[in-house]
N, C-alpha and C positions, 0 to 999 in steps of 0.2 A: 663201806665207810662213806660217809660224807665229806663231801667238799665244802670248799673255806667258802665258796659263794651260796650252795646250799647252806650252808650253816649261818652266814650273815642273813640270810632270806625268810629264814622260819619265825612267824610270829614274836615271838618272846625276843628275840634277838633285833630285829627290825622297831621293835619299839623301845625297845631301850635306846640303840642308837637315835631314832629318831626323836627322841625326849631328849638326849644328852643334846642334840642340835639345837632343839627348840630355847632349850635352858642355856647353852652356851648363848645363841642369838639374844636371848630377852637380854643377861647382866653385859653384855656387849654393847647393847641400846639403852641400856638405864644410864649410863653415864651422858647423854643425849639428852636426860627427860627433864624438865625445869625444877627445880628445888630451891621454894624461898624462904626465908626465913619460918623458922617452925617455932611457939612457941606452945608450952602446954595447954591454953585457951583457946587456942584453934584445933589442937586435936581433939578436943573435949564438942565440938562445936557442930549443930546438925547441918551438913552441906546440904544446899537443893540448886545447884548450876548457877553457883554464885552468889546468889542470893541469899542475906541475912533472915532466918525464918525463927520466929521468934516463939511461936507453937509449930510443931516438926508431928503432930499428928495426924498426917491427911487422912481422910478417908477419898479417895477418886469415884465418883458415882460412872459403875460400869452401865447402867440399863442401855446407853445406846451403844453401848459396846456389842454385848451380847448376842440381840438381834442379828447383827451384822455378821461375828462371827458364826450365828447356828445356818445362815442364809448360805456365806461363805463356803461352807463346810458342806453343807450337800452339793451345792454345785459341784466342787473341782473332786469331791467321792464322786458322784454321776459322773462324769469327765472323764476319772480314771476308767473308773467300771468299762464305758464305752468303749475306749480305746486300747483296752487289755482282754478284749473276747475274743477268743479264733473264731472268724468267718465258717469256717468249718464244721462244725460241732451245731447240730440246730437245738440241743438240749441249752449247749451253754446263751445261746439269743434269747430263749423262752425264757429262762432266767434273768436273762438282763433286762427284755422288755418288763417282768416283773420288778425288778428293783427300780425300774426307771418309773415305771407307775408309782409306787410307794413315793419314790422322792418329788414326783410331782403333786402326790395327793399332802407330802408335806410340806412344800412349798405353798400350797392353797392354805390350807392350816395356817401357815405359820402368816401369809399375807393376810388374814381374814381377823385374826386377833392384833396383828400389829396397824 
């Protein structure tokens, strides 16, 4: 038989409780939250951080986004890789020093078109 604390601890039980908290906290905080007059033309109405936008169709040009994140992205994977090898193991080093080649030959790449 289980116990009432095994039993509050199991998965399924742990998150219900902890949803009923989260859910009791939030309507306990909404009576806090500011609420101004609402009429039907402002719910109808495209918010952009306050500001009245009168075409509400952006498009954001991501191109120097991108860059940055593919740059991003190998590094702190290299990083990982690094720092998750056992010393140990010389099969796993042979390997990383391979991966670690690849991400620098795509860091060349990727410096040499941008």
């Amino acid at each position: 038989m289980q116990t009432i604390a095994q039993l509050l601890l199991s998965p399924p039980a742990a998150f219900i409780i902890v949803l009923a908290a989260v859910l009791a906290f939030a309507f306990a905080l909404s009576f806090l939250a500011f609420k101004g007059p609402r009429t039907t033309e402002d719910i109808c109405k495209a918010y952009a951080c306050g500001e009245d936008v009168k075409d509400h169709f952006v498009q954001p040009d991501y191109s120097k986004f991108f860059p940055f994140a593919f740059f991003f992205t190998i590094l702190h994977v290299a990083a990982l890789i690094i720092t998750t090898v056992p010393k140990i193991s010389p099969d796993s080093l042979v390997i990383t020093f391979l991966y670690l080649g690849g991400a620098v030959i795509g860091l060349l790449v990727f410096f040499r078109k941008a």
